[in-house]
C-alpha positions in Angstrom: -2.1 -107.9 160.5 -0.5 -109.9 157.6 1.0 -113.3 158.2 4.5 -112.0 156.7 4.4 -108.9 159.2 3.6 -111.2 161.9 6.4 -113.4 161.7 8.6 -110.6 161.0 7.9 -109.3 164.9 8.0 -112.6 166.0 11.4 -113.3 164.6 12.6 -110.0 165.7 11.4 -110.9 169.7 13.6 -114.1 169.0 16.4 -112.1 167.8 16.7 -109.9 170.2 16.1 -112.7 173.2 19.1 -114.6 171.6 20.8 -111.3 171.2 20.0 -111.1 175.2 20.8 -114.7 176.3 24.1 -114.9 174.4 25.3 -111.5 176.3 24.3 -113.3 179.6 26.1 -116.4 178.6 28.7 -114.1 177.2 29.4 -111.9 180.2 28.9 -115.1 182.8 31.5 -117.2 180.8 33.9 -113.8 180.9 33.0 -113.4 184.9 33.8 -117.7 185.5 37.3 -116.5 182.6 38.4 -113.8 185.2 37.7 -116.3 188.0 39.7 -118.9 186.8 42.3 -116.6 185.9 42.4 -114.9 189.4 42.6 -118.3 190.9 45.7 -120.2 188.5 47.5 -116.0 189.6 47.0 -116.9 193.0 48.0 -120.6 192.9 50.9 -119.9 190.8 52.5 -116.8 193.1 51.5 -119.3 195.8 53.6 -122.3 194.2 56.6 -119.5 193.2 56.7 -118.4 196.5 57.2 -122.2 197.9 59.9 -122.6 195.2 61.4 -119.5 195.6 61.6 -119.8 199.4 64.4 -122.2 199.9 66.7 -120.0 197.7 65.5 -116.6 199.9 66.5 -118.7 202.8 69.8 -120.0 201.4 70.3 -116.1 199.8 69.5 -114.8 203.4 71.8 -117.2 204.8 74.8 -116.8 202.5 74.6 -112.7 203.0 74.5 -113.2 206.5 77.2 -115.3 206.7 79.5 -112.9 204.0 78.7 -109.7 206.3 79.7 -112.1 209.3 82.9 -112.6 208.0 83.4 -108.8 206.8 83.1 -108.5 210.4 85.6 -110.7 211.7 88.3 -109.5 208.8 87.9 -106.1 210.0 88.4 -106.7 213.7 91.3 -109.1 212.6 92.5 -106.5 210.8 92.1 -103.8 212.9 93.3 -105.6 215.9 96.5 -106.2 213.6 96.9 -102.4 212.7 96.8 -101.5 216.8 99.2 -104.3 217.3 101.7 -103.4 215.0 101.2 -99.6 216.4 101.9 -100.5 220.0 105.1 -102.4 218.8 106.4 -99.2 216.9 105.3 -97.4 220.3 106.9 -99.3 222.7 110.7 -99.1 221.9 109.8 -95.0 221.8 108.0 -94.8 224.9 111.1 -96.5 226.6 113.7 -94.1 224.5 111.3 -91.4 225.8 111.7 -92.2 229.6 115.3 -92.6 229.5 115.4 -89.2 227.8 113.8 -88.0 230.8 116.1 -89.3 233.2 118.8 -87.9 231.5 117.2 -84.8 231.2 118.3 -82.7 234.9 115.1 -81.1 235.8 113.0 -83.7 234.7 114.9 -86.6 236.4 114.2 -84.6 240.0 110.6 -84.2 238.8 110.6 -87.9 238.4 112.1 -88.3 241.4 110.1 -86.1 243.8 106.8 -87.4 242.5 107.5 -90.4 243.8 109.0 -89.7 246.9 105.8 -87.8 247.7 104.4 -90.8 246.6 106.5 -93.0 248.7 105.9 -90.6 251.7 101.7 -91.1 251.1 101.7 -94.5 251.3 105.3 -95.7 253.6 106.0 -95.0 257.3 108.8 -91.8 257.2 111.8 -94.1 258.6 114.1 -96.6 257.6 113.9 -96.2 253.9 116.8 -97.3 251.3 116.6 -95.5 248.3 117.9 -97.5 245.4 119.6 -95.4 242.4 121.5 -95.8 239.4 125.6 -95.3 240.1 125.4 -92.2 237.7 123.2 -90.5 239.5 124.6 -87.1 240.4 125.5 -86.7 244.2 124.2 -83.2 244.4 120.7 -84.8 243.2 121.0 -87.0 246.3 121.4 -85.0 248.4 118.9 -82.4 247.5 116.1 -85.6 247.6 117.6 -86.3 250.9 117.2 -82.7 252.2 113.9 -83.0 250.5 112.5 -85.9 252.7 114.1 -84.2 256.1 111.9 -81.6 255.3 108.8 -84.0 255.0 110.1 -85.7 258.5 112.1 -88.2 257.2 115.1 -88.4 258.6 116.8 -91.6 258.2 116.8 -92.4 254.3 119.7 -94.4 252.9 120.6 -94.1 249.0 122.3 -97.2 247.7 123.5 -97.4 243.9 122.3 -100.6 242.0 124.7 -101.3 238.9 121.3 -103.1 238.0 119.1 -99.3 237.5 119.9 -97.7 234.4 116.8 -94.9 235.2 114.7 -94.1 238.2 115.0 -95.0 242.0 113.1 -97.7 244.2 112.1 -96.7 247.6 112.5 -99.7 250.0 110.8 -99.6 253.2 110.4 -102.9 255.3 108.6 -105.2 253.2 107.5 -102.5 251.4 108.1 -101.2 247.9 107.8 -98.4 245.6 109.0 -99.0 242.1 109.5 -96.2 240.1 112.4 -97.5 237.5 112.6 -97.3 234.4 111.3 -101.4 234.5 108.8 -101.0 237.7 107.6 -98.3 235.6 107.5 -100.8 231.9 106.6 -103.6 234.5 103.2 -103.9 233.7 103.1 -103.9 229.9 99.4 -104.8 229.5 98.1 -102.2 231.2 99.9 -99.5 229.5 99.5 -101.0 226.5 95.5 -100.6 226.8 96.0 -97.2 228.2 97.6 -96.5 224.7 94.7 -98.0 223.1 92.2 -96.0 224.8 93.9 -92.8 223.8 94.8 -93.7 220.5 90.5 -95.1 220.0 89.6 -91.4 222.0 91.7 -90.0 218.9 90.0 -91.8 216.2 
């Protein structure tokens, strides 16, 4: 084999081992590259997160405390809106119960219902039955009748210049409220009844 042919292979081994080393080198450097990289991604979503934390917090913080407040304007204003309805409804629930006192057949269904009332929860004697003065006579007379015929026989009807609607049975120590104010006397209650059927309605 000639000398020039010789070092001809031999330079083409070296080749081809530098060739080889250098792509070693090559991908090793590219592998340590991705490494690094990988690591500063890490490290820097790491260090963004602890910046970025704070502000979540404060971001949390502040929305919680806006839909806090959206809370408390909408019960404010909600309790407003029912307030506001129970004044309107007040005056008219009182127009409405003097309208049925002044209305014949209603007024003696008022007043039977609550001298069968009465008669439920009184003894069946010395009552005084407290009216206004413009109560008709005949009326009095058939709610008298009435209670003789339920065994009471000793019922006294006095007019009170004080009543403008409904009677008060007194019995003893005993009574039974069913004016037009014993009836209004107790405004918080009726005033949550009213709520309850105005929220059953919404």
């Amino acid at each position: 084999m000639k000398l020039e042919q010789k070092t001809r292979e031999l330079l083409e081994i070296a080749d081809a081992y530098r060739a080889e080393h250098c792509q070693a080198l090559l991908a090793k450097a590219a592998a340590e590259t991705r490494a690094i990289l990988e690591a500063a991604h890490v490290a820097a979503r790491h260090h963004l997160r602890a910046e970025l934390a704070p502000q979540h917090a404060r971001l949390r913080a502040e929305i919680a405390a806006a839909e806090a407040t959206l809370v408390t304007q909408r019960r404010l204003r909600n309790q407003r809106y029912l307030a506001a309805i129970l004044r309107q409804a007040w005056p008219q629930m009182v127009q409405a119960l003097r309208g049925q006192w002044e209305t014949p057949a209603q007024r003696t269904s008022w007043v039977m219902h609550h001298l069968a009332i009465a008669l439920a929860a009184m003894p069946a004697e010395g009552w005084r039955i407290q009216h206004p003065e413009d109560w008709p006579a005949s009326e009095r007379e058939q709610a008298g009748q009435w209670l003789q015929a339920q065994g009471n026989v000793s019922a006294e009807f006095e007019a009170d210049a004080g009543l403008t609607a409904g009677i008060r049975v007194v019995c003893g120590l005993n009574l039974l409220d069913a004016s037009l104010d014993g009836l209004l006397a107790d405004r918080t209650q009726i005033e949550g009844r009213l709520l309850h059927y105005l929220e059953q309605e919404r």
